[in-house]
C-alpha positions in Angstrom: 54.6 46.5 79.9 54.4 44.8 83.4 57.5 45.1 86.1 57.3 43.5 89.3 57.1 45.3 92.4 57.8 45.4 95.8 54.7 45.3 98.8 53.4 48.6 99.1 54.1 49.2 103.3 53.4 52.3 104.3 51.5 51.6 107.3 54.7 49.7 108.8 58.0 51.1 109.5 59.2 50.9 105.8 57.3 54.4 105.1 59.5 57.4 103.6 60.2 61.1 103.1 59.3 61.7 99.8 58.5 64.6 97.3 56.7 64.3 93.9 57.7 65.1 91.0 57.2 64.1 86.8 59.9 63.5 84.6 59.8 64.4 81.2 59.8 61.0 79.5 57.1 60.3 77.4 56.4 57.0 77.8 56.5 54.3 80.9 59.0 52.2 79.2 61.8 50.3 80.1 64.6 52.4 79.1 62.9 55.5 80.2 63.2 54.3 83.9 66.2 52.9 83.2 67.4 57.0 82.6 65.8 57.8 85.8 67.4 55.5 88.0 70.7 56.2 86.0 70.5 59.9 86.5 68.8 60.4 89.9 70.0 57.3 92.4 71.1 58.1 95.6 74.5 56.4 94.7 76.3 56.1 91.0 75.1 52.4 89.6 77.6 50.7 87.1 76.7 49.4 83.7 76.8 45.6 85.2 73.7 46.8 86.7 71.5 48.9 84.4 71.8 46.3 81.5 69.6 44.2 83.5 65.9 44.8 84.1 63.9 47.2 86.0 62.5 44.8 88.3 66.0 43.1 88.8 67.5 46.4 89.5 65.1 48.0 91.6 65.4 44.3 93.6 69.1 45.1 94.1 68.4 48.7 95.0 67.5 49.5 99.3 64.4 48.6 100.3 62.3 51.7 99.1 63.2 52.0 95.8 60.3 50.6 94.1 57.7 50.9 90.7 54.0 51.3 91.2 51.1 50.9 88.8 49.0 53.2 88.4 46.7 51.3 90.6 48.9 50.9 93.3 50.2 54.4 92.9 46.6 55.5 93.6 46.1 53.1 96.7 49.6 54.3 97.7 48.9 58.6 98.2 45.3 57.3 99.3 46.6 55.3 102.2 49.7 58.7 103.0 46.6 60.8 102.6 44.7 58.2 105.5 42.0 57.4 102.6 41.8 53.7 103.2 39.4 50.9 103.4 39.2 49.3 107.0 37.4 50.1 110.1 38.8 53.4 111.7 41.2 52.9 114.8 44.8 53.1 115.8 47.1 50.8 117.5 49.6 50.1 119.7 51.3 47.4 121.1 51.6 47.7 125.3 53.6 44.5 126.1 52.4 41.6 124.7 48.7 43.4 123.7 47.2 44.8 120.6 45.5 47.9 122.2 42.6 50.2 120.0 44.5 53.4 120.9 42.3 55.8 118.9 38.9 54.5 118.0 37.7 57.5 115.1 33.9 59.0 115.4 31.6 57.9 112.6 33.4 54.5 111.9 32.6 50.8 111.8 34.5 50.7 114.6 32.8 53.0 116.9 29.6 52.0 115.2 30.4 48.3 116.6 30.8 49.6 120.0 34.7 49.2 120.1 36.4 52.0 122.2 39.7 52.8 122.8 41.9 51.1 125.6 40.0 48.0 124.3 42.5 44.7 124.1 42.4 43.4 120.5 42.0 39.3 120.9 41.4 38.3 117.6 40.5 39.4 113.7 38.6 37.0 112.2 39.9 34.2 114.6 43.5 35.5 113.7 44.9 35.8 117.3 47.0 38.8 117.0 48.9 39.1 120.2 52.3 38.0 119.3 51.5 41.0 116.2 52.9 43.6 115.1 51.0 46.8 114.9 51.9 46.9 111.4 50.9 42.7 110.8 47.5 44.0 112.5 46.7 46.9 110.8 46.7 44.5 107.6 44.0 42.0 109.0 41.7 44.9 109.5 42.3 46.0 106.1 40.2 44.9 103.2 37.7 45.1 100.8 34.8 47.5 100.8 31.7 46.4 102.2 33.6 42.9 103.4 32.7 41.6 107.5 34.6 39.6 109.9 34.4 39.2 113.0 36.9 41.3 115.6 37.3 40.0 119.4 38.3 42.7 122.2 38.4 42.7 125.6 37.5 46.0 127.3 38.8 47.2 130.4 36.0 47.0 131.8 33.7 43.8 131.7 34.0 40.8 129.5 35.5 39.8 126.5 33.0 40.4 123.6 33.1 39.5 119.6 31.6 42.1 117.1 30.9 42.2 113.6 32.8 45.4 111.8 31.8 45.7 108.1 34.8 47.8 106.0 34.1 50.9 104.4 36.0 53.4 102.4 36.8 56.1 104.8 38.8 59.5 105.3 41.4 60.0 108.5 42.9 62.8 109.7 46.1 63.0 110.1 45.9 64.3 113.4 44.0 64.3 116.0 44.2 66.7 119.0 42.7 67.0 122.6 43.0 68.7 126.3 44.7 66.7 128.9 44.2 67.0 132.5 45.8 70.3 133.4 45.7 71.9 130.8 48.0 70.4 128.8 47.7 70.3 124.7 48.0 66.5 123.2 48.6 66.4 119.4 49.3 62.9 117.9 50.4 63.1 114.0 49.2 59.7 112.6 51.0 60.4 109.8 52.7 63.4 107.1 50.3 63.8 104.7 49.6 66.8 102.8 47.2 68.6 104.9 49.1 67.8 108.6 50.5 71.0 108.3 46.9 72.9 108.3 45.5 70.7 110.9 48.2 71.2 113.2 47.4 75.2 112.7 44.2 74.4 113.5 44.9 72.6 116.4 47.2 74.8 117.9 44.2 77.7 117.7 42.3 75.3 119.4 43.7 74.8 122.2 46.2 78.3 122.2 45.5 78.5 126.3 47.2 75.1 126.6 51.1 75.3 129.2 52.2 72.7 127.6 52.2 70.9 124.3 52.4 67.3 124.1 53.4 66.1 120.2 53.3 62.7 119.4 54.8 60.7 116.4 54.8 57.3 118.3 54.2 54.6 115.5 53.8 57.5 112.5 56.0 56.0 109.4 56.3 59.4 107.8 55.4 60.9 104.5 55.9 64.4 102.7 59.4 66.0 103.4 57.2 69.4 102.9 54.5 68.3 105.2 57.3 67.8 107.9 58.8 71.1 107.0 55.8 72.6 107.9 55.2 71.1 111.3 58.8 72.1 111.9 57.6 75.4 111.2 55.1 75.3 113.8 58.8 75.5 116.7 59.8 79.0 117.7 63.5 79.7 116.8 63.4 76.1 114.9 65.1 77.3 111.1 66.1 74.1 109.7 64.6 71.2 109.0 66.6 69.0 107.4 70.4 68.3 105.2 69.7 66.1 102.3 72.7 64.8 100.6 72.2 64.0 96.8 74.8 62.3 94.4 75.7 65.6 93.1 74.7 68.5 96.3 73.6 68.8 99.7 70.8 70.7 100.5 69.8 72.4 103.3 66.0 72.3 104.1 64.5 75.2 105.6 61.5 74.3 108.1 58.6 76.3 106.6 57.2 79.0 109.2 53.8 78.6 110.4 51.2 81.5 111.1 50.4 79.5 114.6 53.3 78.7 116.6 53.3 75.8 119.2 55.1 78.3 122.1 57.5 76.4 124.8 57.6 73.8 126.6 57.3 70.9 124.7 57.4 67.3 125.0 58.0 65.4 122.1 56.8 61.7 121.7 58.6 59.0 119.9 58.9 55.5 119.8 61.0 52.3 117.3 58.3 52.7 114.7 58.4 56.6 114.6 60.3 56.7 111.0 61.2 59.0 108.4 59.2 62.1 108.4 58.7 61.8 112.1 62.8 61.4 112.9 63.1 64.9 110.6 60.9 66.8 113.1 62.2 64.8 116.1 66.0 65.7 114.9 65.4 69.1 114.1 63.2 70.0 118.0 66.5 68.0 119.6 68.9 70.0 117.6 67.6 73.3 118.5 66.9 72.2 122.1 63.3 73.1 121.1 61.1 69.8 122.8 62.3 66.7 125.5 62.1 63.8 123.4 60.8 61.1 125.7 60.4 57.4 124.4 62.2 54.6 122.5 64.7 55.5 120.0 63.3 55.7 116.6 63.3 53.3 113.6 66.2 55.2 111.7 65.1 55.5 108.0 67.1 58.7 106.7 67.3 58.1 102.9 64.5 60.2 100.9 62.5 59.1 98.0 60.8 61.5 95.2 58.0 59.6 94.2 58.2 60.2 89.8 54.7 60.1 87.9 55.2 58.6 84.5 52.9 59.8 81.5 50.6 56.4 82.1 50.0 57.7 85.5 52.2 54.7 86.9 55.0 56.0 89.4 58.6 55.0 90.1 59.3 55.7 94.0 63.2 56.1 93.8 65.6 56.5 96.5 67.5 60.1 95.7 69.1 61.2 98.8 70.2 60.8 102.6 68.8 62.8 105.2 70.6 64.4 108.1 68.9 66.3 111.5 70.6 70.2 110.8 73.4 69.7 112.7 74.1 67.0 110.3 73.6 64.4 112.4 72.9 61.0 110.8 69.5 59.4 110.8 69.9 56.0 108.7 70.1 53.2 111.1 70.8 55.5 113.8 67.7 56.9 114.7 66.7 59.5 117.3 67.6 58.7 120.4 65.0 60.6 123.4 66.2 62.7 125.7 64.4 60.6 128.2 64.3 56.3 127.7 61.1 55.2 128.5 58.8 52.4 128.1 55.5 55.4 128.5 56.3 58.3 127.0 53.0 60.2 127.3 52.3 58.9 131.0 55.9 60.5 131.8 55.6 63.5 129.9 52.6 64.5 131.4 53.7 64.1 134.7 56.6 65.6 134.1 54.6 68.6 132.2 52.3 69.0 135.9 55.3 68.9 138.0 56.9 71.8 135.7 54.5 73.8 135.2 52.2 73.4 138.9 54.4 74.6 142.1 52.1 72.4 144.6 52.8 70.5 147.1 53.2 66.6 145.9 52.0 63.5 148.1 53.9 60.1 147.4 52.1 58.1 144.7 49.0 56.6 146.5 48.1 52.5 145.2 44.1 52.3 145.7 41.3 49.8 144.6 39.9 50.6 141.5 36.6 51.3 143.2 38.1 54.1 145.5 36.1 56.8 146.9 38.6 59.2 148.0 38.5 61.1 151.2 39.5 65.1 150.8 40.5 67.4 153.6 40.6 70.5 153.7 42.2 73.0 156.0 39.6 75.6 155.8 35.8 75.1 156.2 34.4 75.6 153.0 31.3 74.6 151.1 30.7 71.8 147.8 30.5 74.7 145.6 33.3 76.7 146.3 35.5 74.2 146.4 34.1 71.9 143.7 35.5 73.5 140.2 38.7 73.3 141.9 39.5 69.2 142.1 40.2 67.7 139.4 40.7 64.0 138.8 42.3 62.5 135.3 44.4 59.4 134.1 47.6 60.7 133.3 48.3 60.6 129.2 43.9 61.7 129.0 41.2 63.5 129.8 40.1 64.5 133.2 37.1 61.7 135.0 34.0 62.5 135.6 32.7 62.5 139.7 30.5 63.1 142.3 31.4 65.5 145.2 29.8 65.2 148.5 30.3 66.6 151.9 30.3 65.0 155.2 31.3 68.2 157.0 32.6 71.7 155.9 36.5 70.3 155.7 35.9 66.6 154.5 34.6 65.6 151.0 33.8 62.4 149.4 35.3 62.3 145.9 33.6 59.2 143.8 34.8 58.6 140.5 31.5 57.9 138.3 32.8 54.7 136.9 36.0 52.7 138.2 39.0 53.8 137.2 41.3 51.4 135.2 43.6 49.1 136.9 47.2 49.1 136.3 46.8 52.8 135.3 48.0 55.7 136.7 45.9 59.0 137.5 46.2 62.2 139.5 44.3 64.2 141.7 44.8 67.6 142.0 43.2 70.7 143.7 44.0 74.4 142.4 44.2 77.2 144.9 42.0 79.8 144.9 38.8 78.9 146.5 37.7 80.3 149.5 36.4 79.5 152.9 33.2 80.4 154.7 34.9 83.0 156.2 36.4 84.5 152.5 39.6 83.3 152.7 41.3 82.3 149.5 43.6 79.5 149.8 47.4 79.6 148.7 48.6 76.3 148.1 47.5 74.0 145.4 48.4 70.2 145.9 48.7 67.0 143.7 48.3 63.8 144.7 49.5 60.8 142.4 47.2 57.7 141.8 47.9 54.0 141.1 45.1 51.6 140.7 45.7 47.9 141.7 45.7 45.1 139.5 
């Protein structure tokens, strides 16, 4: 028996909390999902509308109330689980640009020489500027061992064309890194069912960190219990979530991680951050537990229980609204950040310096891209005692490599090894601590924000 369903869209906005679980009907027939949606509906359907058939009802149902096959079913929890066919990046839109955001190790992609901050042109002579991320992501899906053609435009040098051939391969859900400063970056891609253990991992990682920087920007969601767990992973953070069913209201407990993410945090989020992601930013608002800096989220508060059917097809039914704990409501509402802005991670990590480094801050300097800048120092001093503590990085990422050389024992030539990125912001920063000729320690550290030129 064949029902019609709706688009699998899990990689766009229309993602979901959801739970499994498997009914006790023995067969994948129409009256046994008929009894499902009777008994277990968010909201008490009348008789007008169950006499009719699945398809028609589910049609009339929200939009995430849906019937897989057992085909889709299984390309549905491998695309949660980031087991997909394509080419292995992330996107975001910046303006009127597709951007690689994340290009992953070991993929076509980086195999084809595309790196992230790259401008996405074209896929398969699809311009793809006035795109969606989501509208994106499916051009670079496909079948396995398919290639096209995909156009970028570096930020550096000239627009190039590359042939990517898809493969079957295996995301993680997270991925984690050491901004300038010693800040922590976590970005969830998504809630699938090993984010919880990766985020443990992380967090051991990188347990020195002063700050954590989490980011759900553009993650649709996923498992309720995967976000209970990263929930977990707050101090003084107890509740995850209210779900109000036809019949109770539950109150979800956030499930206590081994590894906790200590304070400050900053909490990323953005109008494609749905679901899943708006549990964990409502709970870290209610609890004061993170800044949530960004856009205000997509607002998708209803839950789905994904229901495996004996012939291993799967009805994904809408059971339940979700509320933050202090019952605040999430459906087309959303989370609204703490602090509006158009780049979140940029601000946060400024924000994370200024907070956590009591130095003495120039006015934000605007320099070619090819600057060499001049240091001076106060003390005479040599290269080497001085050297390990400059530091030069793009806010939002990793700290630039440069040259360091001396003109005299108080003025230094700092080159950055390759020109830094216009239209981007960066900082320079020099720690206290290293000593003169004489073996005097210096007391005062000192930041000095960057802006490169168009």
């Amino acid at each position: 028996m064949k029902y019609r369903s709706k688009a699998i869209a899990l990689l766009a906005p229309l993602s979901l909390a959801l739970s499994i679980v498997t009914p006790t009907a023995q067969a994948a027939d129409e009256e046994a999902i008929k009894e499902i949606i009777k008994e277990k509906y968010v909201d008490e359907l009348d008789e007008e509308t169950l006499n009719q058939d699945v398809s028609t009802i589910l049609d009339g149902l929200d939009p995430y109330s849906t019937y897989f096959t057992k085909d889709e079913f299984q390309s549905f929890k491998d695309s949660l689980n980031q087991n997909m066919v394509g080419i292995g990046v992330s996107l975001s839109k910046e303006k009127d640009s597709i951007i690689l955001q994340k290009v992953f190790p070991e993929t076509p992609a980086s195999e084809a020489g595309l790196s992230a901050g790259d401008v996405l042109i074209s896929v398969d002579g699809t311009l793809v500027a006035d795109k969606s991320v989501s509208e994106t992501i499916e051009l670079l899906k496909g079948v396995t061992s398919s290639t096209f053609d995909v156009t970028v435009k570096p930020p550096e040098g000239q627009q190039k064309t590359v042939s990517v051939t898809r493969r079957n391969i295996q995301l993680p859900s997270i991925t984690s890194e050491r901004l300038g400063g010693n800040i922590g970056y976590v970005q969830l891609h998504t809630f699938a069912e090993d984010t919880g253990k990766e985020l443990q991992q992380a967090a051991s990682k990188y347990e020195d960190v002063e700050h954590w920087i989490i980011d759900v920007q553009n993650n649709p969601g996923g498992y309720v219990s995967a976000a209970r767990e990263v929930v977990g992973a707050f101090p003084n953070v107890p509740t995850a979530l209210i779900a109000e069913y036809r019949d109770a209201t539950i109150t979800y407990a956030a499930q206590k991680q081994d590894k906790q993410l200590t304070e400050p945090i900053s909490l990323l989020i953005n109008e494609n951050s749905a679901s899943a992601s708006e549990i964990v930013a409502g709970a870290l608002q209610d609890y004061d537990a993170a800044t949530l800096y960004g856009e205000t989220t997509y607002g998708k508060g209803l839950l789905q229980e994904l229901m495996v059917l004996p012939d291993e097809s799967a009805l994904k039914l809408t059971t339940a609204r979700f509320f933050t704990p202090q019952h605040n409501p999430i459906q087309s509402e959303g989370i609204t950040p703490d602090i509006q802005t158009e780049e979140p991670l940029t601000k946060a990590h400024l924000d994370a310096l200024n907070d956590q480094y009591s130095y003495k801050t120039f006015e934000e300097d605007t320099v070619p891209a090819s600057k060499t800048f001049e240091i001076n120092v106060s003390m005479a001093t040599s290269k080497k005692a001085i050297l390990d503590s400059i530091h030069l990085f793009e806010l939002g990422h990793k700290e630039v490599d440069f040259t360091l050389t001396s003109s005299d024992n108080d003025t230094f030539l700092l080159n950055p090894t390759k020109n830094l990125q216009t239209g981007k912001d960066y900082m320079l920063m020099i720690h206290p601590g290293w000593k003169s000729k004489n073996g005097v320690a210096s007391e005062k550290g000192v930041m000095q924000p960057i802006d490169i030129e168009a």
